[in-house]
N, CA, C and O atoms as CSV, one atom per row, in Angstrom:
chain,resi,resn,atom,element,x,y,z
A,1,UNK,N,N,110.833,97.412,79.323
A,1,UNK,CA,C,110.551,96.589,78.196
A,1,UNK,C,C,109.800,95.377,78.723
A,1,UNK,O,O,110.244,94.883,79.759
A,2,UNK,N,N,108.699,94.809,78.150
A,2,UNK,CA,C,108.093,94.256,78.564
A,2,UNK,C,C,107.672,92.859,77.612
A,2,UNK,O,O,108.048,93.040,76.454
A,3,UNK,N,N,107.125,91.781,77.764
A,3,UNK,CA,C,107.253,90.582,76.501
A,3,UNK,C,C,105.811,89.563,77.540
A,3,UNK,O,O,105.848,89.001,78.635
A,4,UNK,N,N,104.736,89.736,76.535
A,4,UNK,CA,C,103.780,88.524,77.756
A,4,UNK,C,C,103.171,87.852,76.642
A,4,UNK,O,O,102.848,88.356,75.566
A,5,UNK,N,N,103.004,86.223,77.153
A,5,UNK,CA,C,102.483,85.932,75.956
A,5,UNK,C,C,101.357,84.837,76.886
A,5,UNK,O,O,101.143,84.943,78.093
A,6,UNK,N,N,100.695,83.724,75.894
A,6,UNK,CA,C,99.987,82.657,77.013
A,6,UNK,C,C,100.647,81.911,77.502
A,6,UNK,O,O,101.569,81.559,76.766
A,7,UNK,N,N,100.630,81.334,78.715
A,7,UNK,CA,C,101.376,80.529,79.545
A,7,UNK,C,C,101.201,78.862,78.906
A,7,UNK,O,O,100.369,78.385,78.133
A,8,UNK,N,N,102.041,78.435,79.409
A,8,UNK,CA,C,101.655,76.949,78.575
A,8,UNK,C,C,101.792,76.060,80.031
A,8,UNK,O,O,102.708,76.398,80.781
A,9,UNK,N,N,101.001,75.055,80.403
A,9,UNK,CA,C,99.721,74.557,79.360
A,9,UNK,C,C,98.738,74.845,79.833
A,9,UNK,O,O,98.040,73.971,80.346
A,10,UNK,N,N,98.332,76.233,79.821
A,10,UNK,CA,C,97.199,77.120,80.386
A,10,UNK,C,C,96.960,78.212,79.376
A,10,UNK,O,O,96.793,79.329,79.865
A,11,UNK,N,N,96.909,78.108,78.028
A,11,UNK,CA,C,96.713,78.875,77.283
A,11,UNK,C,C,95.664,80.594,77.610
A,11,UNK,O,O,95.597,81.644,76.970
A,12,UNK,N,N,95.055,80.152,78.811
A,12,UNK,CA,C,94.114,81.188,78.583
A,12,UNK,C,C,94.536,81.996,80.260
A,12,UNK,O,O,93.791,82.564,81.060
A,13,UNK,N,N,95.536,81.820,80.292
A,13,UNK,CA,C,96.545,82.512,81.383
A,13,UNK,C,C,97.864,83.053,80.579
A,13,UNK,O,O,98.468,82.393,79.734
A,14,UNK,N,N,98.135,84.132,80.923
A,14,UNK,CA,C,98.669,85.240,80.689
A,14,UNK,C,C,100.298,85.181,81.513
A,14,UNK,O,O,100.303,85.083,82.740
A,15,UNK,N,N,101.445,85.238,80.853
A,15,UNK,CA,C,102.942,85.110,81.807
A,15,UNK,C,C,103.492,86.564,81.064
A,15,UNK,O,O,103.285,86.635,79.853
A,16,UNK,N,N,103.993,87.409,81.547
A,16,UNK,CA,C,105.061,88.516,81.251
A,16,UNK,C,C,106.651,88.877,81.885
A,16,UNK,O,O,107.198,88.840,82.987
A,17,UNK,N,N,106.844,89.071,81.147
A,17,UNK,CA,C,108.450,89.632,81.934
A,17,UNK,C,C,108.345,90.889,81.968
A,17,UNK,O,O,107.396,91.370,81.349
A,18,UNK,N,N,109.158,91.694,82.603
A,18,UNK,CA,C,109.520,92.721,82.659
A,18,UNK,C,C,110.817,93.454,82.959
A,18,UNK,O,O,111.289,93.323,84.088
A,19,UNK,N,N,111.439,94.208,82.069
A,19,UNK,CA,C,113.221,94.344,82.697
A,19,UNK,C,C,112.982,96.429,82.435
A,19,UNK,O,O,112.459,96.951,81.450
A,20,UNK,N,N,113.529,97.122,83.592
A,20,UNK,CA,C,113.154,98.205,83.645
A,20,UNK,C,C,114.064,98.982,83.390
A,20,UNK,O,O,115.187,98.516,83.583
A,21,UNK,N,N,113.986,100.455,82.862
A,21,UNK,CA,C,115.727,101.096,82.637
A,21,UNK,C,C,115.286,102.526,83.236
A,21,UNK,O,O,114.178,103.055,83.324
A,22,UNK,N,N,116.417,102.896,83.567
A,22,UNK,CA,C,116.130,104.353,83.850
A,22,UNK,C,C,116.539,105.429,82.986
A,22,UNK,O,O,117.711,105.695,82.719
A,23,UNK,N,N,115.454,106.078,82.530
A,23,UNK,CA,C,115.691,106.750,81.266
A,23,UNK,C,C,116.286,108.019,81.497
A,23,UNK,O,O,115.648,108.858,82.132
A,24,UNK,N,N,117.660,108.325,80.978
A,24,UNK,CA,C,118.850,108.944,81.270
A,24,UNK,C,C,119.556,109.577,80.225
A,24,UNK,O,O,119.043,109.264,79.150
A,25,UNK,N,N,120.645,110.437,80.072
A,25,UNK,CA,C,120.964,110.726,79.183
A,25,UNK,C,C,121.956,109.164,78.686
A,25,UNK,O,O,121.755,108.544,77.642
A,26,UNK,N,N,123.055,108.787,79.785
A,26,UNK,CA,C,123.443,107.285,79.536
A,26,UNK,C,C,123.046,106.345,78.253
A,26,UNK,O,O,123.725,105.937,77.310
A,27,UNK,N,N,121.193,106.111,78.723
A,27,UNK,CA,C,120.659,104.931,78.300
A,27,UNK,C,C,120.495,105.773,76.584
A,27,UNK,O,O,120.997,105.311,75.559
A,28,UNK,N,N,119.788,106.887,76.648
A,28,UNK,CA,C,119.732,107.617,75.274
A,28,UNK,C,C,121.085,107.587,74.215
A,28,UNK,O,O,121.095,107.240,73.034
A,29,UNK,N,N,122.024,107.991,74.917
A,29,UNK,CA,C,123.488,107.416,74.119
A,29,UNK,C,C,123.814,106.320,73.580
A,29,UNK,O,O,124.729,106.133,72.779
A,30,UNK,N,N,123.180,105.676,73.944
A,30,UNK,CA,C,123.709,103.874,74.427
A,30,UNK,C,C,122.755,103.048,73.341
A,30,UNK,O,O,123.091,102.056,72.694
A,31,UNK,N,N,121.258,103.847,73.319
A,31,UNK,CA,C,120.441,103.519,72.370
A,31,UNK,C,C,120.053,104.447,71.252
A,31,UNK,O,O,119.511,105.528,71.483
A,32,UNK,N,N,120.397,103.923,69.755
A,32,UNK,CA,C,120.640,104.671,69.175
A,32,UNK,C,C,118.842,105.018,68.265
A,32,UNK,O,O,118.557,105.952,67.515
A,33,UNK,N,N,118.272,104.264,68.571
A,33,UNK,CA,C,116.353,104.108,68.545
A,33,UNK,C,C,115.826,104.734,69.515
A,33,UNK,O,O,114.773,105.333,69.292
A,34,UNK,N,N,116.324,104.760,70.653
A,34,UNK,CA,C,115.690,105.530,71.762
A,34,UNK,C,C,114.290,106.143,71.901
A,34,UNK,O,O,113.369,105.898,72.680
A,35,UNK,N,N,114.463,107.235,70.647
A,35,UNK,CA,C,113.279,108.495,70.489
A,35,UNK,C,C,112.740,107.534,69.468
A,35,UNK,O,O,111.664,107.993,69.086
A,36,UNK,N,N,112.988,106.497,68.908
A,36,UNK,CA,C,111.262,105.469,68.109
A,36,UNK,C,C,110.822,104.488,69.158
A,36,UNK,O,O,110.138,103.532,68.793
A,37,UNK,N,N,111.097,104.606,70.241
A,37,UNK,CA,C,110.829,103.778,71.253
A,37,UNK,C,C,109.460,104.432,71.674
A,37,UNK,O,O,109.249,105.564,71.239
A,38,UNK,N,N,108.559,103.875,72.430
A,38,UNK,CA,C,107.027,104.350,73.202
A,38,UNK,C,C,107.416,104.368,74.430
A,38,UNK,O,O,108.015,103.335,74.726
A,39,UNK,N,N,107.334,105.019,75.157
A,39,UNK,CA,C,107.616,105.208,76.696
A,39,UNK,C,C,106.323,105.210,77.369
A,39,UNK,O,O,105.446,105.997,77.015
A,40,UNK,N,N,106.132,104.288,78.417
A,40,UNK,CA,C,104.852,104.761,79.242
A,40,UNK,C,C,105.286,104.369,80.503
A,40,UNK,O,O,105.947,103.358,80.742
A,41,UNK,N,N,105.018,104.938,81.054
A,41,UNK,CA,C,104.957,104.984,82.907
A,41,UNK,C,C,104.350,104.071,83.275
A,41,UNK,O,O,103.197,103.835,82.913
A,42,UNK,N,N,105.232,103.149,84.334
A,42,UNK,CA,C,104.078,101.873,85.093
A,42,UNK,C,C,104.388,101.681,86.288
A,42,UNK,O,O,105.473,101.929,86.815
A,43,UNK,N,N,103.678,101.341,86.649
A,43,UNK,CA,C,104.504,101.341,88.526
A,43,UNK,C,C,104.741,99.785,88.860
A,43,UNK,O,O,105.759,99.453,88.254
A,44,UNK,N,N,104.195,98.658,89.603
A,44,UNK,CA,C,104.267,98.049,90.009
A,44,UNK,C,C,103.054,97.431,89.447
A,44,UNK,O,O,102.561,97.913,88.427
A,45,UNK,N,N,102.463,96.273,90.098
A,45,UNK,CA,C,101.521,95.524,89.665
A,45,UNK,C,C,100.259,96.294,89.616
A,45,UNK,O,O,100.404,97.331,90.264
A,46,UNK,N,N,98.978,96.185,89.058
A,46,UNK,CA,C,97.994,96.565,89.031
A,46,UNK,C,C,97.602,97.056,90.131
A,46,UNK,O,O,97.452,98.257,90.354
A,47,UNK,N,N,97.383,96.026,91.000
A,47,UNK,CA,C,96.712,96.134,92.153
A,47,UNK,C,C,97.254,97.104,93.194
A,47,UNK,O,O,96.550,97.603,94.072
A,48,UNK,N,N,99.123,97.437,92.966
A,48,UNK,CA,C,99.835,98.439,93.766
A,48,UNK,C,C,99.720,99.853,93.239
A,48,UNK,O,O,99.999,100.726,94.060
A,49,UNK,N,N,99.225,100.402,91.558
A,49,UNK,CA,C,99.405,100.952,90.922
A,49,UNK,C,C,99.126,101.892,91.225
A,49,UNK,O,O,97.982,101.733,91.650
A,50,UNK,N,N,99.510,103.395,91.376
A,50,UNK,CA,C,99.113,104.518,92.132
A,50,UNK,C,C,98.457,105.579,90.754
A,50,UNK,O,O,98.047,106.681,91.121
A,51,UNK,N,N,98.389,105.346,89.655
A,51,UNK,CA,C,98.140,105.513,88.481
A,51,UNK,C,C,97.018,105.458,88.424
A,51,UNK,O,O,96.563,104.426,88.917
A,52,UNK,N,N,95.899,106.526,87.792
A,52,UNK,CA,C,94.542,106.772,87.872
A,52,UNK,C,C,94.818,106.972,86.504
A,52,UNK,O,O,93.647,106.610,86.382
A,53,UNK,N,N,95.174,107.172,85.441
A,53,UNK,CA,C,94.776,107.665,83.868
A,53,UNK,C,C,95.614,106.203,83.188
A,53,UNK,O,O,96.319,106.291,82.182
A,54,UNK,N,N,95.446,105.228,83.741
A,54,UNK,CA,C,96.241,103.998,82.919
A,54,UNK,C,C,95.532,103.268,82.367
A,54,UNK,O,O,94.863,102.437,82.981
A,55,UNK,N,N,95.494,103.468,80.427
A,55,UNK,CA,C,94.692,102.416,79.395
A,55,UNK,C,C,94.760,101.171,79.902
A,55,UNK,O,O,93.697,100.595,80.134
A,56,UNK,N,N,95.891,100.575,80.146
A,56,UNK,CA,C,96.247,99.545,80.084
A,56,UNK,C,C,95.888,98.687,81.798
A,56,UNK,O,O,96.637,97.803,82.213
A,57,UNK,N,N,94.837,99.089,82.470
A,57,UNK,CA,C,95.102,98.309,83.950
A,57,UNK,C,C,94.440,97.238,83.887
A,57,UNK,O,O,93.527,97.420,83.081
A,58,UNK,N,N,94.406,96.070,84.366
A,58,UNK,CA,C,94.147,95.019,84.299
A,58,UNK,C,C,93.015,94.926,85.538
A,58,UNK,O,O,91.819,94.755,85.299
A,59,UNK,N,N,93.457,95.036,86.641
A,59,UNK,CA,C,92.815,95.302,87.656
A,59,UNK,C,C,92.756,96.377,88.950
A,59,UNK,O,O,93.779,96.923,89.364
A,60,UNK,N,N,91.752,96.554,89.391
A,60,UNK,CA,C,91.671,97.540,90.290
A,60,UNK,C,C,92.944,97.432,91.818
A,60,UNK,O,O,93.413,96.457,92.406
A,61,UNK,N,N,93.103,98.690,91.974
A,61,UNK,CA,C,94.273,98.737,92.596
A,61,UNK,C,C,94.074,98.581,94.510
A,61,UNK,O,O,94.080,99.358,95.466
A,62,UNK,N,N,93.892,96.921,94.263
A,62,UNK,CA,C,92.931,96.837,95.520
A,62,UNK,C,C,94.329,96.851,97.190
A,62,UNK,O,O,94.086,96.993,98.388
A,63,UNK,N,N,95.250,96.706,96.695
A,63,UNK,CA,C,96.406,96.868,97.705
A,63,UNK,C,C,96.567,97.800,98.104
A,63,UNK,O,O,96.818,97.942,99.301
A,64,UNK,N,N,96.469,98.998,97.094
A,64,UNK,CA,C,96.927,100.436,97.438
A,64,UNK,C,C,95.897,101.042,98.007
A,64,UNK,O,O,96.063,102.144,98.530
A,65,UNK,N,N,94.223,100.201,97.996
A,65,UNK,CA,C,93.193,100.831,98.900
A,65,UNK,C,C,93.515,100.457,100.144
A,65,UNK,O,O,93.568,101.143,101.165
A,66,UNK,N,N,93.849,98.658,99.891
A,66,UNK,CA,C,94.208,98.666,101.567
A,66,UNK,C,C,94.804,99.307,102.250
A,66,UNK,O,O,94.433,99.792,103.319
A,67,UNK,N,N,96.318,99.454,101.479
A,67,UNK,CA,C,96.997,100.519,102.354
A,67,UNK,C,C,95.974,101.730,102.646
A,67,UNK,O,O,95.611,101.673,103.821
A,68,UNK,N,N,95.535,102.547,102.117
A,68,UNK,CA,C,94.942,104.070,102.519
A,68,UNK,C,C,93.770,103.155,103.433
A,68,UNK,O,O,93.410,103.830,104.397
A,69,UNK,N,N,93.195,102.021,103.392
A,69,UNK,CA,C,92.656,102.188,104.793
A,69,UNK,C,C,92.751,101.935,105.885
A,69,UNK,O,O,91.873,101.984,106.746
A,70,UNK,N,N,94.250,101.514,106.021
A,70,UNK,CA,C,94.876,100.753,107.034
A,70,UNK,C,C,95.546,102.486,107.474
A,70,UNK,O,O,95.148,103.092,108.469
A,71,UNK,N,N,96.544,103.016,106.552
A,71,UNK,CA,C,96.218,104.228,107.699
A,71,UNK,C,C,95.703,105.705,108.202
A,71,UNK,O,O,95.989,106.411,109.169
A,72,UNK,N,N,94.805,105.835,107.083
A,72,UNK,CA,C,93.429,106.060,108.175
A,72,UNK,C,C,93.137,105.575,109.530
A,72,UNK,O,O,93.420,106.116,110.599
A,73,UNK,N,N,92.519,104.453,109.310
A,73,UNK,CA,C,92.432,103.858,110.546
A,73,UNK,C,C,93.260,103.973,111.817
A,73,UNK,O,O,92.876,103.770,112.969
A,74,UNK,N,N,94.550,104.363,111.365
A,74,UNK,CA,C,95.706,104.695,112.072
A,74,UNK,C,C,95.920,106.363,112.542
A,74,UNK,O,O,96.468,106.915,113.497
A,75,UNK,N,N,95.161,106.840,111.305
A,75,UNK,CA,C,95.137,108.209,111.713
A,75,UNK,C,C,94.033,108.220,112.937
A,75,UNK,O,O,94.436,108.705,113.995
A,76,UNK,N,N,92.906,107.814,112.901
A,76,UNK,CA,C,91.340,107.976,113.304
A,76,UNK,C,C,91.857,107.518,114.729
A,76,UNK,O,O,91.509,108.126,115.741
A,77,UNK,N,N,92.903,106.163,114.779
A,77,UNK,CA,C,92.646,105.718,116.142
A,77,UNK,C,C,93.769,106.938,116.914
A,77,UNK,O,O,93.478,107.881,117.650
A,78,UNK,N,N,94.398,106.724,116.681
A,78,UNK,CA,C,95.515,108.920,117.161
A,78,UNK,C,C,94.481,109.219,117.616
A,78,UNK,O,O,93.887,108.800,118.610
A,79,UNK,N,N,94.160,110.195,116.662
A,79,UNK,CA,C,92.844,111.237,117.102
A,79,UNK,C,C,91.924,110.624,118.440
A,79,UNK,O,O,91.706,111.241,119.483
A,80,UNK,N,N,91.586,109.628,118.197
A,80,UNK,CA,C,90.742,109.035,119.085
A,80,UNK,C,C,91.613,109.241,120.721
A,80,UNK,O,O,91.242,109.362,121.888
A,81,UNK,N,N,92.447,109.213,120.266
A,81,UNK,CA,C,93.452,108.543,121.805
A,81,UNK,C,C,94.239,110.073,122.236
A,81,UNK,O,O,94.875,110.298,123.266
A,82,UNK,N,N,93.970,110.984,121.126
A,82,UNK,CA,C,94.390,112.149,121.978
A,82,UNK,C,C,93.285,112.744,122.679
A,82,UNK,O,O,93.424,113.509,123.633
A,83,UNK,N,N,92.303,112.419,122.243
A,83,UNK,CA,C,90.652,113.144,122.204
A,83,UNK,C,C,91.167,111.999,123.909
A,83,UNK,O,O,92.281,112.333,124.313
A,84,UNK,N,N,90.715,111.218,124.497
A,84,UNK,CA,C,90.679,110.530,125.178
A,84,UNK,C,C,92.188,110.870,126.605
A,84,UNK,O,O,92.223,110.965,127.832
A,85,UNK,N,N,92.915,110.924,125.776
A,85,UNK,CA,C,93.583,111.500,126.798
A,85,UNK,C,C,93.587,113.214,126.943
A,85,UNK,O,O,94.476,113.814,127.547
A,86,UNK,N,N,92.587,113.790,126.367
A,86,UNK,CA,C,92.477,115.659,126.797
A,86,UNK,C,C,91.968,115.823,127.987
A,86,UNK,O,O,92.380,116.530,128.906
A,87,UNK,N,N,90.505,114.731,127.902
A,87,UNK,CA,C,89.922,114.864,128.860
A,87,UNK,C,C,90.290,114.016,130.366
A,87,UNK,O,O,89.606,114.215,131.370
């Protein structure tokens, strides 16, 4: 469940909360609206988001590139260092 509105006194900045549930038979019992509820999948912040079909992204998921090129790089230098120690 999620609630963002403008930040004050920065109107043209953006604040949200977020409180997460795990959707269960539990929580379905418990809520008797449940099935008029919208469910969508989100991961973490934009930028961590491993999510390629998301209406809603704000920004490009520039963390989760870093990671994939940090290890790569990690893969490449291996390779490199077995190649190096064959010969």
């Amino acid at each position: 469940m999620s609630v963002a509105r403008p930040a004050h006194p920065t109107p043209d900045t953006n604040v949200s909360v977020t409180l997460g549930f795990s959707i269960n038979d539990r929580l379905r019992s418990k809520i008797a609206f449940f099935d008029d509820v919208p469910i969508r999948e989100v991961s973490q912040t934009c930028e961590r988001c491993h999510l390629t079909d998301c209406t809603e992204r704000a920004a490009p998921p520039d963390v989760l590139h870093q990671v994939a090129v940090k290890q790569q790089i990690a893969l490449d230098l291996k390779a490199l260092n077995q190649k190096i120690n064959a010969t």
